[in-house]
C-alpha positions as CSV (number, residue, x, y, z in Angstrom):
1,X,20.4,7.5,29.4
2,X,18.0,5.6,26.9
3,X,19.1,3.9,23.9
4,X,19.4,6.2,20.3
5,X,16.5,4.9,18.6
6,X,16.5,5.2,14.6
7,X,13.4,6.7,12.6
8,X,11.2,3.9,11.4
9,X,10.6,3.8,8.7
10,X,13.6,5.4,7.6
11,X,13.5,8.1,5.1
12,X,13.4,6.7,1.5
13,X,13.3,8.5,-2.1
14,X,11.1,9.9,-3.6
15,X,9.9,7.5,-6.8
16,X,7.3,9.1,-9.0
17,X,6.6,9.2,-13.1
18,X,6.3,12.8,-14.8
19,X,5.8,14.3,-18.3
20,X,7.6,17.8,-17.6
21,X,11.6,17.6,-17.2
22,X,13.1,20.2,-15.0
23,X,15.5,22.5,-15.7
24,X,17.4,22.3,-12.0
25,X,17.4,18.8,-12.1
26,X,20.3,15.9,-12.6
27,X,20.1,14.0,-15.5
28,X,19.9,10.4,-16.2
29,X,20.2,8.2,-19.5
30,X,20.2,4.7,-19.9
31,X,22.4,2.8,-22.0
32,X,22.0,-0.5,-22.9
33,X,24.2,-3.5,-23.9
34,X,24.8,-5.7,-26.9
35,X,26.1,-6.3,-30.1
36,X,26.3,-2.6,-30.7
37,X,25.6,-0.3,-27.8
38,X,23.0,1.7,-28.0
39,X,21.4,4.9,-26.3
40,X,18.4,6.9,-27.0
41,X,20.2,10.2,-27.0
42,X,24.0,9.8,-27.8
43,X,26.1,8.0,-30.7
44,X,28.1,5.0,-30.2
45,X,31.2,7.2,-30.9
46,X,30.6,9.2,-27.6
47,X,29.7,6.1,-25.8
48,X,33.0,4.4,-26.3
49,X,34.7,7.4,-26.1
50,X,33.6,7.4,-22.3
51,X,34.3,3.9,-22.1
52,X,31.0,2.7,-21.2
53,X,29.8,-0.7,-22.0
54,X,26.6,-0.7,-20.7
55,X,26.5,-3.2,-18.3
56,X,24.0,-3.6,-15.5
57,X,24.4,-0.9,-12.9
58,X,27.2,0.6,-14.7
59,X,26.9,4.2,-14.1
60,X,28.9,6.8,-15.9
61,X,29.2,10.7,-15.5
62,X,28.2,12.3,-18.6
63,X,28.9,16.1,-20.1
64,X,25.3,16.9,-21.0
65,X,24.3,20.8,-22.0
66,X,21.7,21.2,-19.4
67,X,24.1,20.3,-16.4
68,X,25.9,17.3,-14.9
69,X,24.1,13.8,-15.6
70,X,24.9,10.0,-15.8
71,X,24.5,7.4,-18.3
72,X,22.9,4.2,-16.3
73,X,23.6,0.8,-17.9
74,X,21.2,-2.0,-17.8
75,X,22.5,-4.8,-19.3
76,X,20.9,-7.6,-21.3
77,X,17.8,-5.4,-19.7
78,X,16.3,-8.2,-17.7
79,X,14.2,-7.1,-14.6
80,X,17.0,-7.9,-12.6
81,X,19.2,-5.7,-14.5
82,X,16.9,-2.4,-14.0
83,X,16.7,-2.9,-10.5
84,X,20.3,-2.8,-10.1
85,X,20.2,0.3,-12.3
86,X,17.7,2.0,-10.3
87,X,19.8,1.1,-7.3
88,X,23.5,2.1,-8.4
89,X,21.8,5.7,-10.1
90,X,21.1,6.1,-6.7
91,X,23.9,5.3,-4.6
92,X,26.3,7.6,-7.2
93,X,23.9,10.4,-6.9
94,X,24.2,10.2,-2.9
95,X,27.8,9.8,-3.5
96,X,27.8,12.9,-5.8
97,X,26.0,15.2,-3.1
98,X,28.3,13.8,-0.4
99,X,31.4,14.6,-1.7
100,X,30.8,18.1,-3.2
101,X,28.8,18.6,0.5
102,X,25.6,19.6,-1.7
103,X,22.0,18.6,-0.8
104,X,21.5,16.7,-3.9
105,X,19.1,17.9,-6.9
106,X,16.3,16.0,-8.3
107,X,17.3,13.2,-10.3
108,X,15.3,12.8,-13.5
109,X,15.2,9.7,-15.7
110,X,14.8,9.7,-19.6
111,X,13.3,6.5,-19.8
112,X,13.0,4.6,-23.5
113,X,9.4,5.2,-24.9
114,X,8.4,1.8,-26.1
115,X,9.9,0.7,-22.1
116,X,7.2,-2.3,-20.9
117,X,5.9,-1.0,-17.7
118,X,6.7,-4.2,-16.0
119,X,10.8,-2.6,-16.5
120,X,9.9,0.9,-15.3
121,X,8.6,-0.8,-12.0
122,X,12.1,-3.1,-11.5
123,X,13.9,0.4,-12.2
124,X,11.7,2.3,-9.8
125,X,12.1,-0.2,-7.0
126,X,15.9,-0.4,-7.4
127,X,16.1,3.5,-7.0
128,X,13.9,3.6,-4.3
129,X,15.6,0.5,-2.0
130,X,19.3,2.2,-3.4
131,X,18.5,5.0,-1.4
132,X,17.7,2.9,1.7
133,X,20.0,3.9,4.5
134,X,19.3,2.8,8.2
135,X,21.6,5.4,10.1
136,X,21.9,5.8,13.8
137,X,23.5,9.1,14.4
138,X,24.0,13.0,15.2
139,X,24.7,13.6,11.4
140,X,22.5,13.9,8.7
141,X,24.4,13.4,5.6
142,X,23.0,14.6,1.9
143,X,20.9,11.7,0.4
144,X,18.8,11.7,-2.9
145,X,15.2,12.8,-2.1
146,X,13.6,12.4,-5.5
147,X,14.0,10.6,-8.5
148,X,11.5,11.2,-11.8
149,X,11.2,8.9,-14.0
150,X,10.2,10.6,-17.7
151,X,7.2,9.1,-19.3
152,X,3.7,10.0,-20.3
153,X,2.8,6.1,-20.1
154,X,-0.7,5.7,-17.6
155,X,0.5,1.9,-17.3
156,X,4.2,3.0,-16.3
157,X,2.9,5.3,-13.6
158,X,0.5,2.7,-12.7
159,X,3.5,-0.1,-12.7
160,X,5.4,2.6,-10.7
161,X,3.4,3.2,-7.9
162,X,2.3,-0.7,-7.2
163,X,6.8,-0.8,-7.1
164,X,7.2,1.9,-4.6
165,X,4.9,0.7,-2.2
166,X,6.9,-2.8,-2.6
167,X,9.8,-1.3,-2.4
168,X,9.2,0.6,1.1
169,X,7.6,-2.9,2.8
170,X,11.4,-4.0,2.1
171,X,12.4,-1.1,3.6
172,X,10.4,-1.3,6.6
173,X,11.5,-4.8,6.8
174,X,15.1,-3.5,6.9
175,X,14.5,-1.1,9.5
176,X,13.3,-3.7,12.0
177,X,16.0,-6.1,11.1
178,X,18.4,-3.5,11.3
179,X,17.4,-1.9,14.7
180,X,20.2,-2.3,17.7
181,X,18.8,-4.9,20.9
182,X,18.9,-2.4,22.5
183,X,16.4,-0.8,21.5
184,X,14.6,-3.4,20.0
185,X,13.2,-5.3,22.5
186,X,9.6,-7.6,22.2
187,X,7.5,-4.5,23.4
188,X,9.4,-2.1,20.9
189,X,8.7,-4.1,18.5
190,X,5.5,-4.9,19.0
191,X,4.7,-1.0,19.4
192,X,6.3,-0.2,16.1
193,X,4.2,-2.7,14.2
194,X,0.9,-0.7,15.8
195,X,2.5,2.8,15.1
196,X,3.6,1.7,11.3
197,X,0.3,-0.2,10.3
198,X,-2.2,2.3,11.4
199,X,-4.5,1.1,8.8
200,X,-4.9,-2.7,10.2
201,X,-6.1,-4.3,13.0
202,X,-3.2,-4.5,15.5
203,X,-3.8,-6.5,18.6
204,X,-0.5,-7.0,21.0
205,X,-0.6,-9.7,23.4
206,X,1.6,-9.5,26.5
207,X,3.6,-12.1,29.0
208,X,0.3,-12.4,31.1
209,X,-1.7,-12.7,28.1
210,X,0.5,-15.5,26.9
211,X,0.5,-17.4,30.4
212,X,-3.2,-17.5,30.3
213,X,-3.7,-19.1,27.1
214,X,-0.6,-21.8,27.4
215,X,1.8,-20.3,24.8
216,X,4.9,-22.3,26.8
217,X,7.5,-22.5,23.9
218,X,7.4,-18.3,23.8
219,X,7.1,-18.1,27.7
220,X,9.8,-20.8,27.7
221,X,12.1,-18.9,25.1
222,X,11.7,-15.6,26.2
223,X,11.9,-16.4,30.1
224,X,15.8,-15.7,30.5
225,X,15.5,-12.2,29.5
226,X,14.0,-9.6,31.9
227,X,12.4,-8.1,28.8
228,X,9.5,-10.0,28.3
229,X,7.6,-11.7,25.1
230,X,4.9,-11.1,23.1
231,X,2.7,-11.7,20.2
232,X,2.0,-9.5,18.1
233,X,-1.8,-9.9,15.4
234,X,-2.1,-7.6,12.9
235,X,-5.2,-8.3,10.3
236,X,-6.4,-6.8,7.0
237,X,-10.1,-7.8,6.6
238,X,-11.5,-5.5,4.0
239,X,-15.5,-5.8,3.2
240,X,-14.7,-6.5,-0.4
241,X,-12.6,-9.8,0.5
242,X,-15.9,-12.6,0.2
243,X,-14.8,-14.9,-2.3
244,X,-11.0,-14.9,-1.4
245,X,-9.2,-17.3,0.8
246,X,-7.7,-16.5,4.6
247,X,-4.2,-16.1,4.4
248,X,-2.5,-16.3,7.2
249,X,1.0,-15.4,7.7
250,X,3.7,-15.8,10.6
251,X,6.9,-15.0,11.1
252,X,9.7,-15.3,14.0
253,X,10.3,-12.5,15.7
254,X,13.1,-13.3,18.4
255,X,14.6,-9.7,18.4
256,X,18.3,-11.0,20.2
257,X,19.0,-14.9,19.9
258,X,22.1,-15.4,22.0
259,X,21.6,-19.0,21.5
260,X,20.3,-19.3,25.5
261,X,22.4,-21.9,27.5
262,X,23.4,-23.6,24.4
263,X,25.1,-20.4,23.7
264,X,26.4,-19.3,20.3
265,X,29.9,-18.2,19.6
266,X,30.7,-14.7,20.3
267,X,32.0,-14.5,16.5
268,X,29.1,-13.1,14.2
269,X,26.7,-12.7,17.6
270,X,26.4,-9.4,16.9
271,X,24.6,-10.0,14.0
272,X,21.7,-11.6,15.8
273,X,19.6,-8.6,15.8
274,X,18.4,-9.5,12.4
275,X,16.8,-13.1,14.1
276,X,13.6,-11.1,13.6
277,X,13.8,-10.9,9.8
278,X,10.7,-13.2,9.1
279,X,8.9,-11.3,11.6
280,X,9.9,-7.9,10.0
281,X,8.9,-9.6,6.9
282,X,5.5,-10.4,7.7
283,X,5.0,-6.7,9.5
284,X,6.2,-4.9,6.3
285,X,3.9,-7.7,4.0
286,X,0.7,-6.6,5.9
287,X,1.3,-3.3,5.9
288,X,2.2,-3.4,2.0
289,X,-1.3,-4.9,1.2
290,X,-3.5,-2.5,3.2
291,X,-1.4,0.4,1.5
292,X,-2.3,-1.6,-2.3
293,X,-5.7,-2.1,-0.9
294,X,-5.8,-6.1,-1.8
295,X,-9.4,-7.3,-1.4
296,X,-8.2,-10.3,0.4
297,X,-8.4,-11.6,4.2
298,X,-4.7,-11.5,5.7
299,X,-3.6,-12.4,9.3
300,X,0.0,-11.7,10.3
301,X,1.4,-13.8,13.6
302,X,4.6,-12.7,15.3
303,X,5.8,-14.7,18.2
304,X,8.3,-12.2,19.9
305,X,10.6,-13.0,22.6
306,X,14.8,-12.6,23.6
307,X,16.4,-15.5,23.5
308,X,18.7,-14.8,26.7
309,X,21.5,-16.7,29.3
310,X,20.3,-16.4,32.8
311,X,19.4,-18.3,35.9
312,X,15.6,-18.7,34.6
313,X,16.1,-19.1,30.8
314,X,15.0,-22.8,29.3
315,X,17.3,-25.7,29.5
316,X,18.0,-28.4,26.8
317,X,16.2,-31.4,28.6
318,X,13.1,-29.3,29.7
319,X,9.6,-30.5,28.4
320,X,7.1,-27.3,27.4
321,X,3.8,-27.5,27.1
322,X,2.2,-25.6,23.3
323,X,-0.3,-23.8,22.7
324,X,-3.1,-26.4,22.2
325,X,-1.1,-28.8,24.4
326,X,1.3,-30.9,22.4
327,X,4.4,-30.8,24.4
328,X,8.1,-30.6,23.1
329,X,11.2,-32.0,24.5
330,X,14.1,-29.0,24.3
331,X,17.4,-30.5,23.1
332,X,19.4,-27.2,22.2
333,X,17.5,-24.0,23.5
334,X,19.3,-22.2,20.2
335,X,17.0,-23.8,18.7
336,X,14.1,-20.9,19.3
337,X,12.5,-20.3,16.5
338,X,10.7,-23.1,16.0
339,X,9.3,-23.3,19.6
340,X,7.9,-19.9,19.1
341,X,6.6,-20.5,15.5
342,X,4.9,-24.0,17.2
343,X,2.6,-22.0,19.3
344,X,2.0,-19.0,16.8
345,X,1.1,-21.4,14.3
346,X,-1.2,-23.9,16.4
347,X,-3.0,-20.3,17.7
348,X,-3.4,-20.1,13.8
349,X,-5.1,-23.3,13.0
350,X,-7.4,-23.1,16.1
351,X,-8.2,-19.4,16.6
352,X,-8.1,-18.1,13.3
353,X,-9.0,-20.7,10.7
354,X,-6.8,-20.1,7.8
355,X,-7.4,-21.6,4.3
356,X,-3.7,-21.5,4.0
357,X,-0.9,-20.8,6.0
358,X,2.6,-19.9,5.7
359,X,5.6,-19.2,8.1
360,X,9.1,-17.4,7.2
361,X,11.8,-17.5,9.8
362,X,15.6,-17.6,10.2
363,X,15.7,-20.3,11.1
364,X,18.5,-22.7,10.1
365,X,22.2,-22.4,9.6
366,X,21.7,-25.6,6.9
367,X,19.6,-23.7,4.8
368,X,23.0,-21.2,4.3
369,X,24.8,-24.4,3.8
370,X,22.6,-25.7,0.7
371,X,21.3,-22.9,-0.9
372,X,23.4,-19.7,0.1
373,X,23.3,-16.1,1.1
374,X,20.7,-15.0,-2.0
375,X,18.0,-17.9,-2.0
376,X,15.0,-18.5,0.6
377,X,14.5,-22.5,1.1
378,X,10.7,-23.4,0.6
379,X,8.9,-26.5,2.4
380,X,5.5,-27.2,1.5
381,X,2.5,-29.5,2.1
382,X,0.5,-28.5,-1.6
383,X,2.6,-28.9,-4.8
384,X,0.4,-26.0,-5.6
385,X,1.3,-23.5,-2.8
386,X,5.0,-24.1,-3.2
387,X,4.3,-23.2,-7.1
388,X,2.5,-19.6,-6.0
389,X,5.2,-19.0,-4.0
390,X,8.1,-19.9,-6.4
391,X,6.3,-17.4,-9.2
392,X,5.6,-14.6,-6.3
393,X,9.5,-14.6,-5.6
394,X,10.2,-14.3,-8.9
395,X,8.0,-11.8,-10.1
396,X,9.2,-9.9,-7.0
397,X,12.5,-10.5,-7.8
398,X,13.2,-12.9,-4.8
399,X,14.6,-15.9,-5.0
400,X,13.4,-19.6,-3.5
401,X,14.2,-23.3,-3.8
402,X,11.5,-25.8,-3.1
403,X,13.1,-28.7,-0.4
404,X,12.0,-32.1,0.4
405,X,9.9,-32.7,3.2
406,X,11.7,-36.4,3.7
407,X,9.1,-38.9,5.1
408,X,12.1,-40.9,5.8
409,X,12.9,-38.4,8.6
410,X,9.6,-37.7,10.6
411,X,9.8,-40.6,12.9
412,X,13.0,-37.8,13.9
413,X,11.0,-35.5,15.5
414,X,9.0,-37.5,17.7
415,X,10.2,-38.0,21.5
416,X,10.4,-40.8,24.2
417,X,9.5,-38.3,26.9
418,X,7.6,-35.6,24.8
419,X,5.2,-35.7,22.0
420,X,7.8,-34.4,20.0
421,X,11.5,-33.6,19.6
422,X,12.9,-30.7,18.7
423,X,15.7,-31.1,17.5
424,X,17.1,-34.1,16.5
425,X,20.3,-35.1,14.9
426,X,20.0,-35.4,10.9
427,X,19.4,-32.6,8.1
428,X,18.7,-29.6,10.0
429,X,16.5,-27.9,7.7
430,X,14.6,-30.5,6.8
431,X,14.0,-31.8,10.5
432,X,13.1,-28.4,11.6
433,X,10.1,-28.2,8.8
434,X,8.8,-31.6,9.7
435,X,8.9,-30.7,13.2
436,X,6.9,-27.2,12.5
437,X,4.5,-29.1,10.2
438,X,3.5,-31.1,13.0
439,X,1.4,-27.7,14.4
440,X,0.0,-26.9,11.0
441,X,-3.1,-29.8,10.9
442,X,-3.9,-30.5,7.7
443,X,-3.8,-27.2,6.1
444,X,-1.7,-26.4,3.1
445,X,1.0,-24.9,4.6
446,X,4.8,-23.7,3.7
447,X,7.5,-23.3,6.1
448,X,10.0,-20.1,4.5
449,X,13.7,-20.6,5.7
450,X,15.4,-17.4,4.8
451,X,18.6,-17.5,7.0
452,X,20.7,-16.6,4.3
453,X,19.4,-13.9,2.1
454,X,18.1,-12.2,5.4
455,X,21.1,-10.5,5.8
456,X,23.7,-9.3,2.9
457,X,27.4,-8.2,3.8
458,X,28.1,-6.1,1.1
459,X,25.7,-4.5,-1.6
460,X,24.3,-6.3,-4.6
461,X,21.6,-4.9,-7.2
462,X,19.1,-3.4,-5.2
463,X,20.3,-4.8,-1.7
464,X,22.1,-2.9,0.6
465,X,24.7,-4.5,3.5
466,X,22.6,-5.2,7.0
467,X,18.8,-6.5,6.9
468,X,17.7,-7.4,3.1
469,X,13.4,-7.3,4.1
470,X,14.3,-10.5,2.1
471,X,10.5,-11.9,1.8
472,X,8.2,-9.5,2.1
473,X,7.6,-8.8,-1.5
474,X,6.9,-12.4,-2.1
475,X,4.4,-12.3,0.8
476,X,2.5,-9.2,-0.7
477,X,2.6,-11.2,-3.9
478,X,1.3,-13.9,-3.0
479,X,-1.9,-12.5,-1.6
480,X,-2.2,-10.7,-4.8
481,X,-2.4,-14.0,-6.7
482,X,-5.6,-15.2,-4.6
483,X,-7.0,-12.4,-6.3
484,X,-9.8,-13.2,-8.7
């Protein structure tokens, strides 16, 4: 019998702006906190009444006259605030239907008048990803399938619509992540990104494919699994994208990463589905700037393989040959991601002749060590790139640290056998950048390590438990800011 494959993309709410309020709809208000709290539409006497203090994502049932609503906190009000609004609205209004066993009403939003656009979009993204729910099952349980938000502002419905398509590349990004192995195998994958990105330029490049043009580290990393690699190219080249720069993008997209013969411990395994998160990432980023339409040239990579124990999987000790011929001595075959990022991004520099490039990957347990579960580490060549990047995260409410790239440590990488050396002893996150910048020429380049906010345990503002799509905001943002 075949595998139970989820719906992908996964069925998301509803998020659109409108001037007429519905009389079968539920209600929402927003509170906010301070000194003295305030609402639009109730007095302070009510409010504490209830007991609300209007903290972020505070979400109180209210007795209104025109049916059953909620009173939404958001805080101090800071972008981060309103996404978690959006979000735990949301989740309480799924909750609601659940429990009375009631397909849930529209959900309609009395937003402040003077409310900055920028604020309507935060909310509008939280309530969208809050409703995110990657379910593999017979049931179908009640979920929210609309949320208005009431305003009669062009530049909130504007703001609005730019945050929804944001919103469902993190979705999409989710869906991957969170997909079972056994479904989710290189050629799924790869067949998804085609199906999902109908309007780009999808080429997928099989086993035979790969063996023909030398790409040994994904040959050598997907060669113990009888499910074989591949490499996914998607491109957006619009005709209006002449005096932009080529952005290439790539991401690591081992979709089960038993750690091979240096195998990992059977504690947490499980969770190694989500290896593929920089891959989703860069999937869902394509996709989310042919659906905004960005008048920029964008090239999306995705070296795909299993990382699997068997009698022809790669051993530490073996010597493999890259794509353009620099050849790495193996030292710990869990180490996989950067021998499939090596040949993806050599293909880049020679093939496609990027202006910048940038990779994203789980790919180090010393990047959770350093900076957590909630912040991407950031490597970069050009002070300037890193700077993009930091200001794309935040604007997209993402979260990265710029890391050293310590000269001190390059000698490291190199080998007595090989070329290079891939994976020495010393700071792991740093050695694994130096040892990927060694394939990226001269370009400016940034290496993303996003092993920790890949993947949450248990929800926070607009992230739910599983695959965060941690990354692909930024990546949509960033192309945006090549923009003239």
């Amino acid at each position: 019998m075949p595998p139970v494959s989820p719906s992908v993309p996964t069925p998301l709410p509803r998020v659109s702006v409108t001037t007429k309020a519905r009389r079968d709809g539920l209600r929402a208000l927003i509170a906010a906190a301070g000194p003295e709290l305030r609402s639009g539409a109730l007095d302070v006497d009510l409010l504490g009444a209830l007991a609300v203090t209007g903290a972020a994502a505070e979400v109180n049932p209210l007795p209104l006259t025109k049916g059953p609503g909620w009173l939404v906190g958001v805080g101090d009000g800071a972008p981060r605030d309103w996404r978690a609004a959006g979000a735990a609205l949301v989740r309480a209004a799924t909750a609601r239907a659940r429990e009375l066993d009631e397909a849930p009403r529209p959900v309609q939003v009395a937003l402040p008048g003077d409310l900055e656009p920028e604020l309507a979009a935060e909310f509008a993204l939280g309530a969208t990803l809050g409703g995110h729910e990657l379910k593999i099952s017979g049931e179908r349980p009640h979920r929210v399938k609309a949320v208005e938000l009431l305003s009669d502002s062009p530049a909130v419905a504007e703001a609005v619509a730019r945050a929804v398509v944001l919103a469902e590349a993190t979705a999409l990004a989710r869906d991957l992540a969170g997909t079972p192995s056994n479904v989710k195998d290189p050629a799924w994958l790869a067949e998804t990104a085609r199906k999902t990105c109908a309007a780009l330029d999808v080429k997928i490049r099989d086993e035979a494919w790969l063996a023909k043009h030398g790409f040994g580290g994904v040959l050598a990393v997907g060669g113990g699994s009888v499910r074989p690699p591949r490499l996914i190219e998607l491109s957006w080249n619009p005709a209006a994208a002449k005096d932009t720069p080529h952005l290439v993008l790539v991401g690591k997209g081992i979709t089960f990463d038993t750690g091979g013969i240096s195998i990992k411990p059977a504690e947490g395994m499980h969770l190694m589905r989500t290896d593929m998160s920089g891959g989703a990432a860069v999937i869902a980023a394509l996709r989310g700037i042919a659906a905004l339409g960005l008048p920029i040239r964008v090239t999306g990579l995705v070296p795909c393989a299993e990382n699997h124990v068997s009698g022809s999987a790669y051993r530490p000790g073996d010597v493999v040959r890259h794509y353009g011929g620099t050849t790495t001595e193996v030292t710990n075959t869990d180490a996989e991601g950067r021998m499939v990022l090596a040949d993806a991004l050599a293909y880049a520099v020679r093939k496609h002749d990027p202006d910048v490039l940038v990779d994203v990957a789980t790919l180090t347990g010393a990047m959770k060590v350093a900076l957590g579960l909630r912040t991407g580490g950031l490597f970069a060549t050009s002070p300037e790139l890193a700077k993009r990047i930091t200001t794309a995260g935040a604007d997209a409410g993402e979260s990265w640290w710029e890391m050293p790239l310590l000269e001190a440590h390059a000698a490291d990488v190199r080998s007595e056998i090989a070329d290079l050396r891939q994976c020495p002893p010393g700071p792991g996150g740093v050695t694994a950048a130096l040892f990927l910048r060694e394939f990226a020429a001269d370009l400016p380049w940034a290496h993303l390590d996003i092993a920790g906010p890949a993947r949450a345990e248990k929800p926070y503002d607009e992230v739910n438990p599983g695959g965060t799509g941690f990354a692909a905001r930024t990546l949509i943002n960033l192309a945006a800011s090549y923009l003239p």
